[in-house]
GUVO-468169 format. One record per residue (C-alpha): z, x, y; residue in three letters. Coordinates in Angstrom, 3 decimals. Example, Ala and Ser with C-alpha at 12.3 -4.5 7.8 and 13.67 -1.06 7.14 Angstrom:
+----------+----------+----------+-----+
:       up :     east :    north :  aa :
+----------+----------+----------+-----+
:    7.800 :   12.300 :   -4.500 : ALA :
:    7.140 :   13.670 :   -1.060 : SER :
+----------+----------+----------+-----+
//
This chain:
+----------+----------+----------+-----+
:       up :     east :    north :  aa :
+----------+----------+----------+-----+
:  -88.857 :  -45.451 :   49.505 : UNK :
:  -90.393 :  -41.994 :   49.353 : UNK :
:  -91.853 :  -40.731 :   46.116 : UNK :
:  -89.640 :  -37.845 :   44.181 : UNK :
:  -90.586 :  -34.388 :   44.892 : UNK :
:  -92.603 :  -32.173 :   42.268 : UNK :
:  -92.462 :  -28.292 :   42.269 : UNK :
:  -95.819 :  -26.522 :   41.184 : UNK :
:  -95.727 :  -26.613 :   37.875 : UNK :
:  -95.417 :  -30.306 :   37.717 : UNK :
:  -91.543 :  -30.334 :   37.147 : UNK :
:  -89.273 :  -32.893 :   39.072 : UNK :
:  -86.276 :  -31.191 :   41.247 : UNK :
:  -83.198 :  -31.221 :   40.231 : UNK :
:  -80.962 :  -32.757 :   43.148 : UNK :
:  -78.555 :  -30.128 :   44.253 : UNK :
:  -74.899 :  -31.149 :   44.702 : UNK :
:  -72.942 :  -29.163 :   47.406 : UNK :
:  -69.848 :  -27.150 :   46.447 : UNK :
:  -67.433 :  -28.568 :   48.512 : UNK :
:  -68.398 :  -32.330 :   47.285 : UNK :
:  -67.615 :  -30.836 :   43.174 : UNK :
:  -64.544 :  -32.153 :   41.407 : UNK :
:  -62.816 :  -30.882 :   38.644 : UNK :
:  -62.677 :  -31.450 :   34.945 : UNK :
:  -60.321 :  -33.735 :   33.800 : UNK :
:  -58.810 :  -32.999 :   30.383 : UNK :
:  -57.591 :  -35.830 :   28.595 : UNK :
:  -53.870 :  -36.079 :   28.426 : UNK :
:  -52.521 :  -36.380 :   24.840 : UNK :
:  -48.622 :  -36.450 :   24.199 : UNK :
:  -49.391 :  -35.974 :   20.569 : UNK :
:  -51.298 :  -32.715 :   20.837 : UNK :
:  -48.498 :  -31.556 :   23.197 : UNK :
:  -46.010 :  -32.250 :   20.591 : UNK :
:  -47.489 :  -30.777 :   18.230 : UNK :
:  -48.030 :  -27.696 :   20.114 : UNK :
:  -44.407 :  -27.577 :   20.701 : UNK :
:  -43.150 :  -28.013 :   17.707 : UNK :
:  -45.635 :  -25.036 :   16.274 : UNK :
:  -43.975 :  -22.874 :   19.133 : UNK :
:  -40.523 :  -24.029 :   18.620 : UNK :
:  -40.647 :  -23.087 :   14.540 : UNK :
:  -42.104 :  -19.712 :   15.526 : UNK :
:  -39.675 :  -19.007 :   17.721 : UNK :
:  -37.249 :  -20.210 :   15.789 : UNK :
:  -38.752 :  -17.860 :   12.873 : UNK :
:  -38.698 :  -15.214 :   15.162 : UNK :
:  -34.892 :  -15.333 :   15.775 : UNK :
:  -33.906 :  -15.946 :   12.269 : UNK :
:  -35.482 :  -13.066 :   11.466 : UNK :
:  -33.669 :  -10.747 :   13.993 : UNK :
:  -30.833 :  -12.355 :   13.356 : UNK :
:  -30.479 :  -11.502 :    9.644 : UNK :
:  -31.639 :   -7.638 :   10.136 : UNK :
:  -28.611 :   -7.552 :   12.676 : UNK :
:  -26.551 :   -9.062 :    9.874 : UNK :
:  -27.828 :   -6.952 :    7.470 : UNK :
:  -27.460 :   -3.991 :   10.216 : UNK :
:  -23.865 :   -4.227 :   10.994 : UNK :
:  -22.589 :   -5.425 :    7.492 : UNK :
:  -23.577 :   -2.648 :    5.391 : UNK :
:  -22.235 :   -1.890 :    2.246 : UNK :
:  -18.658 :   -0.561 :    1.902 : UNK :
:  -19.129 :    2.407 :    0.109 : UNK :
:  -16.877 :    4.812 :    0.861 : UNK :
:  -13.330 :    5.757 :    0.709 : UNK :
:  -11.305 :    7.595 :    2.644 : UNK :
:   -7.829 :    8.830 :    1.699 : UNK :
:   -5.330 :    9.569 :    4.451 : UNK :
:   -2.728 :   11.345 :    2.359 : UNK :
:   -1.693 :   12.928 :   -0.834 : UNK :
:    0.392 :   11.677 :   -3.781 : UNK :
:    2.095 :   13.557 :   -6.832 : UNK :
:    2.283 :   10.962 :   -9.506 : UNK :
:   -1.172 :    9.001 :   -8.466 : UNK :
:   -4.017 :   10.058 :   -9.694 : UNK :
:   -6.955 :    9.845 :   -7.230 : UNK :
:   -9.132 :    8.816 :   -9.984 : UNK :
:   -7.056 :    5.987 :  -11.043 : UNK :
:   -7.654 :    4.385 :   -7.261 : UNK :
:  -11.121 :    5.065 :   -7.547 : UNK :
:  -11.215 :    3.502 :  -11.011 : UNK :
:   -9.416 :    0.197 :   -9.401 : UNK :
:  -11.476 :   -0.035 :   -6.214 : UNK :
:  -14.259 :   -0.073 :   -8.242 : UNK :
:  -15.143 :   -4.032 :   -8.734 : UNK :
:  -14.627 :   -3.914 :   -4.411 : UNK :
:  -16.943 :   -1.404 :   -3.488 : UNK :
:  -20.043 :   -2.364 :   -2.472 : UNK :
:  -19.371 :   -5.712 :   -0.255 : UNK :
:  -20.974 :   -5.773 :    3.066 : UNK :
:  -18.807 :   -4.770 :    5.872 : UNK :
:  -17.080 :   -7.866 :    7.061 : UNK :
:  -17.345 :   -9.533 :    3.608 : UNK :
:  -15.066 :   -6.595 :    2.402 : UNK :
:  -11.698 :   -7.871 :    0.693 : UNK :
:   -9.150 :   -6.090 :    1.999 : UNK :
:   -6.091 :   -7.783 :    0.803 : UNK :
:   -7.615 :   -8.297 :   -2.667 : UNK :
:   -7.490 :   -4.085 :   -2.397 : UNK :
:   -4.100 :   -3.902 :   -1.177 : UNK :
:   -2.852 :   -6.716 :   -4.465 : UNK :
:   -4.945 :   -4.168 :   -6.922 : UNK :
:   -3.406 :   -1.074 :   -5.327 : UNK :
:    0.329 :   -2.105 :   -5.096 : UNK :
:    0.557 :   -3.135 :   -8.569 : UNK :
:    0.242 :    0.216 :   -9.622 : UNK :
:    3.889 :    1.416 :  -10.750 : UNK :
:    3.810 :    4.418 :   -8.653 : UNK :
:    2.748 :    2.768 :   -5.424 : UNK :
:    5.632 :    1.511 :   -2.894 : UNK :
:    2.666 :    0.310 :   -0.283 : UNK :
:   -0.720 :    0.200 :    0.838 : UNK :
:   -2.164 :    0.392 :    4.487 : UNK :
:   -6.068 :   -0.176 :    4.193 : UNK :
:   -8.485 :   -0.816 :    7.175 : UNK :
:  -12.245 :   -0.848 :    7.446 : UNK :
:  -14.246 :    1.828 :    9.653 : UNK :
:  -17.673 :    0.995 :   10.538 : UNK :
:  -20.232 :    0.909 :    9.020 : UNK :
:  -19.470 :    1.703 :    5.494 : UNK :
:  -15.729 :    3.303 :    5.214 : UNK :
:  -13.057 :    2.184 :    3.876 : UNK :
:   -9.587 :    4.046 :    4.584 : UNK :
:   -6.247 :    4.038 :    2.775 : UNK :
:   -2.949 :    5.233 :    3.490 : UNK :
:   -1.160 :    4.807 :    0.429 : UNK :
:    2.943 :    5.639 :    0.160 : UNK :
:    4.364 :    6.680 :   -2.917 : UNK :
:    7.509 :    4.985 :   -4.590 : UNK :
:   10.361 :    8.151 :   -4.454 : UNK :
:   12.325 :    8.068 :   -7.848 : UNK :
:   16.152 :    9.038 :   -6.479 : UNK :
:   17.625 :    8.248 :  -10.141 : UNK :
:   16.611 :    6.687 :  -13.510 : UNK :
:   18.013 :    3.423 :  -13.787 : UNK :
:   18.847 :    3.030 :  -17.800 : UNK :
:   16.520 :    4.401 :  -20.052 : UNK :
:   12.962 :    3.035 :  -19.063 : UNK :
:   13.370 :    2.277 :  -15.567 : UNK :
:   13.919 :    4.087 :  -12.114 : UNK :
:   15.591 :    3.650 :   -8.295 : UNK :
:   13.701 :    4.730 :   -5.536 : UNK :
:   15.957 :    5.381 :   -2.299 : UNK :
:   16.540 :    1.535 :   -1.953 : UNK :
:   18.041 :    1.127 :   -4.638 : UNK :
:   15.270 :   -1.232 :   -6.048 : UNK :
:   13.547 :   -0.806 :   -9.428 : UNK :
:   10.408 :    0.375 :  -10.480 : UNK :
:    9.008 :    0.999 :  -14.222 : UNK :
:    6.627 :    3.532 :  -14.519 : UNK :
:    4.549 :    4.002 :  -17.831 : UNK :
:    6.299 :    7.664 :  -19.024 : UNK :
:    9.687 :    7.910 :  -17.761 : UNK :
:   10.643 :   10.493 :  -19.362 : UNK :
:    8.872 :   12.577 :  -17.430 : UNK :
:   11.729 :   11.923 :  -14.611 : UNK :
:   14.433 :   13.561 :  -16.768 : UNK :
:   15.924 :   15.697 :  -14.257 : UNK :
:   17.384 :   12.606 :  -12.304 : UNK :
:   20.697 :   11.125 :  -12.676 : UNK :
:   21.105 :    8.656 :  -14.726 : UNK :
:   22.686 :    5.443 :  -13.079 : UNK :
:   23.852 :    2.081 :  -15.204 : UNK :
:   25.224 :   -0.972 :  -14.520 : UNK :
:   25.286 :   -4.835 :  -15.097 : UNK :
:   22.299 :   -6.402 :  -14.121 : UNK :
:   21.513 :   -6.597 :  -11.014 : UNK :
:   24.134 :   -4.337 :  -10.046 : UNK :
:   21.505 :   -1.667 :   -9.001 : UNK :
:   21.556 :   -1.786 :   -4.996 : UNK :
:   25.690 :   -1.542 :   -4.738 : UNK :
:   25.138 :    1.300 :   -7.831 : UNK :
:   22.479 :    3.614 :   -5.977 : UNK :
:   24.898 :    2.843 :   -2.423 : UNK :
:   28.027 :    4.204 :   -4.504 : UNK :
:   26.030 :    7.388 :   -5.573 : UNK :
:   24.619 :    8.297 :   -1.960 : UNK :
:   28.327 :    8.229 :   -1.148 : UNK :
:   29.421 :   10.195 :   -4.037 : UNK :
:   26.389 :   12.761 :   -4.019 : UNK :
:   27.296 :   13.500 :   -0.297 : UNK :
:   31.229 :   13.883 :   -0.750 : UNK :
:   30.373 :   16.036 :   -4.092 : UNK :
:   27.633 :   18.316 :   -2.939 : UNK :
:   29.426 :   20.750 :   -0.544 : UNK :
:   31.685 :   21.845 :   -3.752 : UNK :
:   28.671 :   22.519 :   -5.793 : UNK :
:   29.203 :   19.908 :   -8.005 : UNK :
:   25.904 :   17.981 :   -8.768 : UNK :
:   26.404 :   14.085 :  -10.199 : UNK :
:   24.182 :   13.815 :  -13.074 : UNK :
:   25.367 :   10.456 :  -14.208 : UNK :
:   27.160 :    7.174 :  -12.658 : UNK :
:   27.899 :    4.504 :  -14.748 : UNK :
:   29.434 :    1.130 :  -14.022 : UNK :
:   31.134 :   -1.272 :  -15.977 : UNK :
:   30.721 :   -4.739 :  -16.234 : UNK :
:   34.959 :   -5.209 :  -15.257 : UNK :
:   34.201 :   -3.125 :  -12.174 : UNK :
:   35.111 :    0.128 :  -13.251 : UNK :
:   33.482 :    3.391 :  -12.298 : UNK :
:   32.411 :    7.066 :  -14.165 : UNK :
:   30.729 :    9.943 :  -13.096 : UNK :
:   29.409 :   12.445 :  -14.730 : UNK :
:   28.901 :   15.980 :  -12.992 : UNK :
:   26.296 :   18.905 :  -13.643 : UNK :
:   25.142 :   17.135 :  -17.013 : UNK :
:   28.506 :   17.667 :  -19.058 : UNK :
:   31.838 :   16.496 :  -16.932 : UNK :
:   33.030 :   12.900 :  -17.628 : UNK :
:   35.432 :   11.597 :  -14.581 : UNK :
:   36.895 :    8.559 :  -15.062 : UNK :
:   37.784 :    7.138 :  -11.486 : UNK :
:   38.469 :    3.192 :  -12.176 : UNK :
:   37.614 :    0.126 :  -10.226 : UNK :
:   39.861 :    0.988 :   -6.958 : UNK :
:   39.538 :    4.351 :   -4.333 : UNK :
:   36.595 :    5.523 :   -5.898 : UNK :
:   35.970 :    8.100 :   -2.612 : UNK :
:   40.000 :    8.686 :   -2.324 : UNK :
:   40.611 :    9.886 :   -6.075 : UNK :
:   36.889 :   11.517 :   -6.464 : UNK :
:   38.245 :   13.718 :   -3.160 : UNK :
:   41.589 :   14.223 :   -5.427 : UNK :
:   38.863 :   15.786 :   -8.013 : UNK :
:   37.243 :   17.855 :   -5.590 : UNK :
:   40.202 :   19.485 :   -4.225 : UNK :
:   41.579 :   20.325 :   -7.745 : UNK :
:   38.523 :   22.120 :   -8.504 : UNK :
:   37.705 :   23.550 :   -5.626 : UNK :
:   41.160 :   25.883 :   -6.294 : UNK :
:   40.024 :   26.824 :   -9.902 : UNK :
:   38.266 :   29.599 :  -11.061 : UNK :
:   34.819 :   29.383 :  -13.125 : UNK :
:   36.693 :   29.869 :  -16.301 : UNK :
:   38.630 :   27.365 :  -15.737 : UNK :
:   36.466 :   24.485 :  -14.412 : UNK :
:   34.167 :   25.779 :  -17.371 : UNK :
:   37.085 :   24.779 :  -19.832 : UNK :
:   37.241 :   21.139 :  -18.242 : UNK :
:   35.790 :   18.396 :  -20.492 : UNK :
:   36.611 :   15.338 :  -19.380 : UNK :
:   38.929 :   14.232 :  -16.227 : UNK :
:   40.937 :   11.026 :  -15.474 : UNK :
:   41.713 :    9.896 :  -11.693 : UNK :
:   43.251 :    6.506 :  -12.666 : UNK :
:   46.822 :    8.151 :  -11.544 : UNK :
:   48.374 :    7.405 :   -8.247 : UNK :
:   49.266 :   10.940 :   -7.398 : UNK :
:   48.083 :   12.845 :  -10.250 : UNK :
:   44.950 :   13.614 :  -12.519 : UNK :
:   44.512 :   13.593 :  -16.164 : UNK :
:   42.452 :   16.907 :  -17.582 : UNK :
:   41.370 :   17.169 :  -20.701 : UNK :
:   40.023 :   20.446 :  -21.854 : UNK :
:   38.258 :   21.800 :  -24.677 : UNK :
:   40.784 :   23.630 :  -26.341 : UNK :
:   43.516 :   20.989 :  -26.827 : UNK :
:   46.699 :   22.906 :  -25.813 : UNK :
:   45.700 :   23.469 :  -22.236 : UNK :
:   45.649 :   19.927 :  -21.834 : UNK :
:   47.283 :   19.369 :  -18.608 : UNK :
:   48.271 :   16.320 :  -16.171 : UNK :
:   47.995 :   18.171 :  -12.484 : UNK :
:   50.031 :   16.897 :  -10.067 : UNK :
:   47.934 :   16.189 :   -6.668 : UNK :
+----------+----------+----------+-----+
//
């Protein structure tokens, strides 16, 4: 066995391994550092999309904060929707409570309906209809062109409507009876002011704020046409005398005028 080699200075040589014969490092495997390392990248990511997530949120559901009215009203004062919108505003987009808007909205007296619809990002727009008074019904209540009631805070301020009566719940065959009247009336100039039915059934008008006609419970249309065509052949002194009339008659009218003596049952 030969002796090992020295170099000069005295050192041994180091014995030289070829590249080709090398291997490579072998790390340890260790499931638990793996684990671990996935879990750390998993809660990161994790973090990561959480985080998007919630500015995207925050992104598209942005405050409602704005209102947009579609149309114009006479007896609604903008102000007063603004006033009750005000505990809505400011909900996020999709949170927004539109039907809680339309409940606040409708139970104003003046409102018939409410359309309301969100327009992203931060709109919200109403189309609001307005009840249309066609008569007062009674003294603190009015008809809109249904027929059905609605009781507005001041109705007095409605006092150029006709005023229509009747037994309760009477009001949808009441407001049909004065379309029909107000339509067989209006070509003679003769403008009905007042309708008024009893609880028996029977029926008075009153026309241009100071003629009573009594009509009854039967014909209303056939003896109110009896009416017009007796006044259509007077003269304006005349129909200016008339106080009260009375179509109860089978072929005749009763006319009572203000100076007694010219009192006068016409014959149809």
């Amino acid at each position: 066995m030969s002796a090992p080699r020295h170099t000069k200075s005295g050192m041994r040589a180091t014995k030289r391994i070829p590249l080709q014969n090398r291997q490579p490092l072998k790390l340890k495997y260790s499931p638990k550092r793996n684990l671990v390392l996935l879990t750390a990248f998993g809660l990161s990511l994790g973090l990561l999309v959480t985080q998007y997530n919630q500015e995207i949120s925050l992104f598209m559901n942005r405050p409602v904060s704005k209102v947009r009215m579609e149309n114009s009203w006479q007896h609604i004062g903008e102000s007063e929707i603004r006033q009750r919108l005000s505990n809505y505003m400011g909900e996020g987009f999709f949170d927004f409570d539109v039907e809680g808007v339309k409940s606040e909205l409708e139970s104003h007296s003046w409102v018939s309906s409410v359309s309301a619809k969100r327009v992203w990002p931060d709109t919200l727009s109403l189309q609001i209809n307005e009840q249309v008074a066609i008569a007062r019904w009674g003294e603190r209540q009015l008809l809109n062109q249904y027929g059905e009631i609605f009781e507005p805070e001041n109705v007095t301020t409605q006092a150029n409507l006709p005023v229509l009566t009747g037994p309760e719940n009477s009001q949808f065959e009441v407001m049909e009876q004065y379309q029909k009247l107000s339509q067989l009336l209006f070509p003679s100039a003769l403008r009905l002011s007042g309708l008024y039915l009893s609880k028996r059934g029977s029926w008075e008008l009153e026309l241009n704020d100071r003629l009573g006609v009594i009509v009854g419970r039967v014909d209303v249309l056939e003896r109110t046409q009896r009416f017009v065509d007796f006044h259509n052949v007077q003269n304006n002194e005349q129909i200016a005398l008339i106080e009260s009339v009375d179509l109860r008659y089978s072929n005749g009218i009763a006319v009572q005028n203000a100076e007694p003596d010219l009192t006068e049952i016409a014959a149809r």
